[in-house]
C-alpha positions as CSV (number, residue, x, y, z in Angstrom):
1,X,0.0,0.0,0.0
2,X,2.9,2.4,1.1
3,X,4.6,1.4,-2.1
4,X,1.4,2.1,-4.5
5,X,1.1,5.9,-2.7
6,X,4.9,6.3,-3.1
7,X,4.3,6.7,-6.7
8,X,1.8,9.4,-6.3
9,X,3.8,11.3,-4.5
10,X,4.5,14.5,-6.6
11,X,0.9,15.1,-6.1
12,X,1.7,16.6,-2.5
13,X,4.2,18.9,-4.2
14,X,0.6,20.5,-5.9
15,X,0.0,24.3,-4.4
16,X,-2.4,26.8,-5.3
17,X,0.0,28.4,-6.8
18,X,0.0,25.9,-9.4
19,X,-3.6,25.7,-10.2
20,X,-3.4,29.5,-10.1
21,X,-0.8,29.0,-13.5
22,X,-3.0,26.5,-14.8
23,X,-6.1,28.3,-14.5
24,X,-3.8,31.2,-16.5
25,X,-2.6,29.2,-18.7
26,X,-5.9,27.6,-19.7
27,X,-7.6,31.3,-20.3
28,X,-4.4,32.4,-22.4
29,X,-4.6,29.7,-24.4
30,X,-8.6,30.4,-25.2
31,X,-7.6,34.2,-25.9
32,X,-4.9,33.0,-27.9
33,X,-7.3,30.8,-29.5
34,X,-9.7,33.3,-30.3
35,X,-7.6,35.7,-31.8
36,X,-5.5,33.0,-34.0
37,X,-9.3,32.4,-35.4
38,X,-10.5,36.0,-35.5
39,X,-7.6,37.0,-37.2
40,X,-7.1,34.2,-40.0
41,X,-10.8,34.7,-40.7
42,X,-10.2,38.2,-41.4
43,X,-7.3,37.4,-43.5
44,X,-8.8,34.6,-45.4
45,X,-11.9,37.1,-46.5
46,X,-9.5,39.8,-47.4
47,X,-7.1,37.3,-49.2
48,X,-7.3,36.6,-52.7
49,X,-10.2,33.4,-53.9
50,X,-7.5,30.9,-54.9
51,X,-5.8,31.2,-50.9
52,X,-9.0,32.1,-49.3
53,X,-9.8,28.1,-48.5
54,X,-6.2,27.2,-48.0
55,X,-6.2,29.8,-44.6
56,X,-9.5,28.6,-43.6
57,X,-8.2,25.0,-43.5
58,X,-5.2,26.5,-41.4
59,X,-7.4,27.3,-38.2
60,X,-7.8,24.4,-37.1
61,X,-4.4,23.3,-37.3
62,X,-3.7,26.0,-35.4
63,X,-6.3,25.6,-32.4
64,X,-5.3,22.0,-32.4
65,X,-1.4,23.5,-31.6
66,X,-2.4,25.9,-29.5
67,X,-4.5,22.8,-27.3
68,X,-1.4,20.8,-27.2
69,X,1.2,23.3,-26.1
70,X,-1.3,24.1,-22.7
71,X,-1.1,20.6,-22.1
72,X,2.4,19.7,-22.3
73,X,2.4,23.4,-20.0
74,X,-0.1,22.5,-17.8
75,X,1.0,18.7,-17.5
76,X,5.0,20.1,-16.8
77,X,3.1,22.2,-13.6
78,X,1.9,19.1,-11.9
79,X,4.3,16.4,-12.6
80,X,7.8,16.2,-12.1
81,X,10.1,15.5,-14.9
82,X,11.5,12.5,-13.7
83,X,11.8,8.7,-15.4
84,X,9.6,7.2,-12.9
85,X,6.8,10.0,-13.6
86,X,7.3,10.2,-17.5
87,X,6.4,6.7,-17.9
88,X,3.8,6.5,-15.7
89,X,2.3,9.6,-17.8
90,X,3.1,7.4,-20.8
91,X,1.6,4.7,-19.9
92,X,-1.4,6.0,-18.5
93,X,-2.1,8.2,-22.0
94,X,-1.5,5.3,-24.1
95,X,-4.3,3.2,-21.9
96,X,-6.8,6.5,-22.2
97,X,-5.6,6.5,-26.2
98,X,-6.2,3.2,-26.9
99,X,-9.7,3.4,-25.5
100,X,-10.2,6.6,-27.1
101,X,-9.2,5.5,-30.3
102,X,-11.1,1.3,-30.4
103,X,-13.6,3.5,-32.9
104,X,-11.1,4.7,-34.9
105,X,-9.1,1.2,-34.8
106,X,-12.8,-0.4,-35.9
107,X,-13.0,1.4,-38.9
108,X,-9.3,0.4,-39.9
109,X,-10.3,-2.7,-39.5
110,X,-13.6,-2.8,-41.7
111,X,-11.9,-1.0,-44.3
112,X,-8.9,-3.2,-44.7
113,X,-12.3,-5.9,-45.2
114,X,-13.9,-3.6,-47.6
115,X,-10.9,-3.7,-50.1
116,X,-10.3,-7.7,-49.4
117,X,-13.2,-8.5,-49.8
118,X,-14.2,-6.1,-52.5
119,X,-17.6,-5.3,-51.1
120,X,-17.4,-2.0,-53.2
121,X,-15.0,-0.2,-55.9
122,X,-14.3,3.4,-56.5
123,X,-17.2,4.1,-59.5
124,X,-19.9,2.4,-58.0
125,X,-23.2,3.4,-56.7
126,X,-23.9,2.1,-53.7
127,X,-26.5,2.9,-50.6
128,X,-24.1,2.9,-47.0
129,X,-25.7,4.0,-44.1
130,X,-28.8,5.6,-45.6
131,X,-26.5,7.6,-48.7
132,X,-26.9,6.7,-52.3
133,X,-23.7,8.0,-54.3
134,X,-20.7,7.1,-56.6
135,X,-18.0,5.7,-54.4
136,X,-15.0,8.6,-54.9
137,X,-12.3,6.5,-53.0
138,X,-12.2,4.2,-50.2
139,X,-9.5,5.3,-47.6
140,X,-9.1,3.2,-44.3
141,X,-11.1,5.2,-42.3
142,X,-13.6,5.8,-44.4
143,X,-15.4,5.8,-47.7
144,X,-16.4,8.6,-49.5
145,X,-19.4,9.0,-51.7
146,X,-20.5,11.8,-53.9
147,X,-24.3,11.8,-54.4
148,X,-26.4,13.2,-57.2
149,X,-26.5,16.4,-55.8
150,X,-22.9,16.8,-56.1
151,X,-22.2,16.4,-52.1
152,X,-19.3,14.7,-50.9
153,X,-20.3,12.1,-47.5
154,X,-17.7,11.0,-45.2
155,X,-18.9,7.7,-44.0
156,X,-16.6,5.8,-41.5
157,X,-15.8,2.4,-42.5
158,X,-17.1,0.6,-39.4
159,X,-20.4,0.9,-40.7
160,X,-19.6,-1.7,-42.2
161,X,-20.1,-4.1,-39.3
162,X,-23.8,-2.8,-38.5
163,X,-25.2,-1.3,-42.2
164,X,-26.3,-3.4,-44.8
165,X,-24.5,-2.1,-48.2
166,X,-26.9,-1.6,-51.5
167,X,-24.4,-2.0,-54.5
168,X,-26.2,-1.1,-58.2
169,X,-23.4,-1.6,-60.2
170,X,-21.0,-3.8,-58.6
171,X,-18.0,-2.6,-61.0
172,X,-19.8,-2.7,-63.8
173,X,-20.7,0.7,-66.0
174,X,-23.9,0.2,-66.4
175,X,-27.1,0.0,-64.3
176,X,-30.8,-0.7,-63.6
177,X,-33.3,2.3,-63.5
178,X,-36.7,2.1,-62.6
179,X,-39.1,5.0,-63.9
180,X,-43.0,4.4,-62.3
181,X,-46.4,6.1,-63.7
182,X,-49.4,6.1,-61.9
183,X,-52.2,5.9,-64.5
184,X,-56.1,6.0,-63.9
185,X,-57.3,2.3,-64.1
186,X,-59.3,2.8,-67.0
187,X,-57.7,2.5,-69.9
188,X,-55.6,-0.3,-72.3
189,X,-52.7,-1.8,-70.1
190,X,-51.0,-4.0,-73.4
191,X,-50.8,-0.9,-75.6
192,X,-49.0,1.2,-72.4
193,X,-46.7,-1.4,-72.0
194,X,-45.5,-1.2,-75.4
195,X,-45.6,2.7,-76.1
196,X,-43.1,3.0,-72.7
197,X,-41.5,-0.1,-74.2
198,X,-40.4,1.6,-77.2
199,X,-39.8,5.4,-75.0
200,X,-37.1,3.2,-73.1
201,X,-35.3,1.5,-76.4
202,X,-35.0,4.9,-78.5
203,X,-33.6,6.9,-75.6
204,X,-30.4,8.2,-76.5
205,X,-28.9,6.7,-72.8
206,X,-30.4,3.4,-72.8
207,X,-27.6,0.5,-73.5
208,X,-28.3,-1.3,-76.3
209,X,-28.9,-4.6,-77.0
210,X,-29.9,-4.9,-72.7
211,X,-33.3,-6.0,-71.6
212,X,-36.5,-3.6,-71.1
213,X,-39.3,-4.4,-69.0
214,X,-42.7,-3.0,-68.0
215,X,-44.2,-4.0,-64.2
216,X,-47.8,-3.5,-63.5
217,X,-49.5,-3.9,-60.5
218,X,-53.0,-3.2,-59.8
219,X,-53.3,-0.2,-56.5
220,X,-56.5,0.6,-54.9
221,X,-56.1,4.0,-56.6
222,X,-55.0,3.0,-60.2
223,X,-52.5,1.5,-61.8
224,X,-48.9,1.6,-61.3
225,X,-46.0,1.0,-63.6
226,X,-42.6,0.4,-63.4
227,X,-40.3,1.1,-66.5
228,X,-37.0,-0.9,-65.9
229,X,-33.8,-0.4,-68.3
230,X,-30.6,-0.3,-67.8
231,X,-28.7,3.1,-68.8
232,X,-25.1,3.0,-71.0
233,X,-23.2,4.6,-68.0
234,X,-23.9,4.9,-64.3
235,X,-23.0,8.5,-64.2
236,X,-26.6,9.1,-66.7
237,X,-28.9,6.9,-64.6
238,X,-30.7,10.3,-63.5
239,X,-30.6,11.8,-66.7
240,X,-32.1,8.6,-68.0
241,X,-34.6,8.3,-65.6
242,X,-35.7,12.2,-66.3
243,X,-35.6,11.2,-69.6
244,X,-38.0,8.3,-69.4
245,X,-40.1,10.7,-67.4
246,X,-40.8,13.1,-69.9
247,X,-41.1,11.2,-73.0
248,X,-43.0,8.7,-71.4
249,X,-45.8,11.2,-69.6
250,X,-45.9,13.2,-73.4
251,X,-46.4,9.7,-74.9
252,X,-49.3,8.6,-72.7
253,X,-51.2,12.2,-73.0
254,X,-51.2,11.8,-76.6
255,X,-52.6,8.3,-76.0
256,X,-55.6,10.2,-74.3
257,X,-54.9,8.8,-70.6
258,X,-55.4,10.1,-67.2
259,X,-53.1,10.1,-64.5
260,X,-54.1,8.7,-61.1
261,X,-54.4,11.7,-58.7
262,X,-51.7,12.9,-56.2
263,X,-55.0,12.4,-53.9
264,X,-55.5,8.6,-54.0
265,X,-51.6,7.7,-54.2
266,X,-50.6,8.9,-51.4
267,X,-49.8,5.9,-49.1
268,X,-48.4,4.0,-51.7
269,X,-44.3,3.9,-52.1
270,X,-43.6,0.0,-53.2
């Protein structure tokens, strides 16, 4: 017992005098803080455009500096530089790091996995963790998508464990798009399903030569159709589907067709 307090003994040497210095150093580094971020703002919004990011992405370098060098201060205040102490210190920061970090150290782990087992390429579209988008690059803490709205998503790999992962494409260039109409019950379902049919095969992004199909299913409302065809590349599936959209809705006016109201769909989302 007498041995496990003489190890802690450096803690009697701990006067107000040092938490006064602590305290001080603590609010100097906040002020310090502050103006570092005031003042690289400032500069970064008078700077030219081309260097105006590259100072923004130097604040919080700099906080993160600033942070450090009060605790190496503040830690030098209340232990004693000796061998004994340092590796105590050591030791007892690697134990808090290592639990800090088991996160971190999980999504190493998945995304070593993701790249063995080749779950998901850079160029596909895939659904992780609720996000549809083109995989940009798969790093080993995370995977980044781009979605359709051109926004980049930083989704940590260890997701992996707990997500279920929608791949469209799985590395190939080409994928499946479904277009749906909602049409009034009453009126011919074969001569429909051949009009959007022949929308889907002259469209200047479908892939030729790749099948075309035409789902109908009867709703309490209407009847609902899904156009599926594949599209030449993955980047167009959107511009395919708009496509489809618009073609097919001018084609089935000019058939003299009603669509199912807004009114009696609701509900429905299969």
């Amino acid at each position: 017992m007498r041995r496990d307090l003489a190890n802690w003994e450096f803690l009697a040497q701990v006067t107000w005098r040092h938490v006064f210095l602590a305290l001080t150093v603590l609010v100097a580094a906040a002020v310090l803080s502050f103006v570092l971020r005031r003042g690289l703002r400032r500069l970064a919004e008078e700077a030219s455009p081309h260097l105006r990011l590259s100072i923004l992405r130097a604040m919080p370098v700099t906080r993160l500096l600033v942070a450090l060098a009060a605790l190496v201060i503040i830690t030098s205040l209340f232990v004693l530089p000796t061998v004994a102490n340092t590796v105590a210190l050591l030791a007892s920061a690697g134990l808090a790091l290592a639990f800090a970090l088991k996160d971190y150290a999980s999504s190493l782990l998945a995304g070593v996995l993701v790249v063995m087992e080749n779950a998901y390429q850079p160029g596909d579209w895939i659904e992780l963790a609720g996000t549809y988008g083109e995989v940009k690059c798969i790093e080993l803490r995370a995977t980044r998508l781009v979605t359709a709205d051109d926004t980049e998503v930083i989704i940590p790999n260890s997701r992996f464990w707990s997500s279920s992962i929608a791949n469209a494409t799985s590395g190939n260039r080409s994928l499946l798009c479904v277009t749906r109409f909602y049409l009034h019950p009453d009126h011919d379902a074969a001569a429909v399903r051949t009009q959007l049919t022949q929308v889907a095969t002259t469209s200047l992004h479908w892939k030729p030569g790749t099948e075309v199909s035409v789902v109908v299913t009867e709703q309490p409302w209407g009847t609902k159709y899904r156009l599926k065809a594949y599209v030449k590349e993955s980047r167009e599936q959107f511009l395919f589907i708009t496509d489809l959209t618009v073609r097919g809705k001018a084609t089935l006016s000019a058939m003299g067709i009603r669509f199912a109201q807004a009114t009696y769909a609701t509900g429905d989302s299969r």
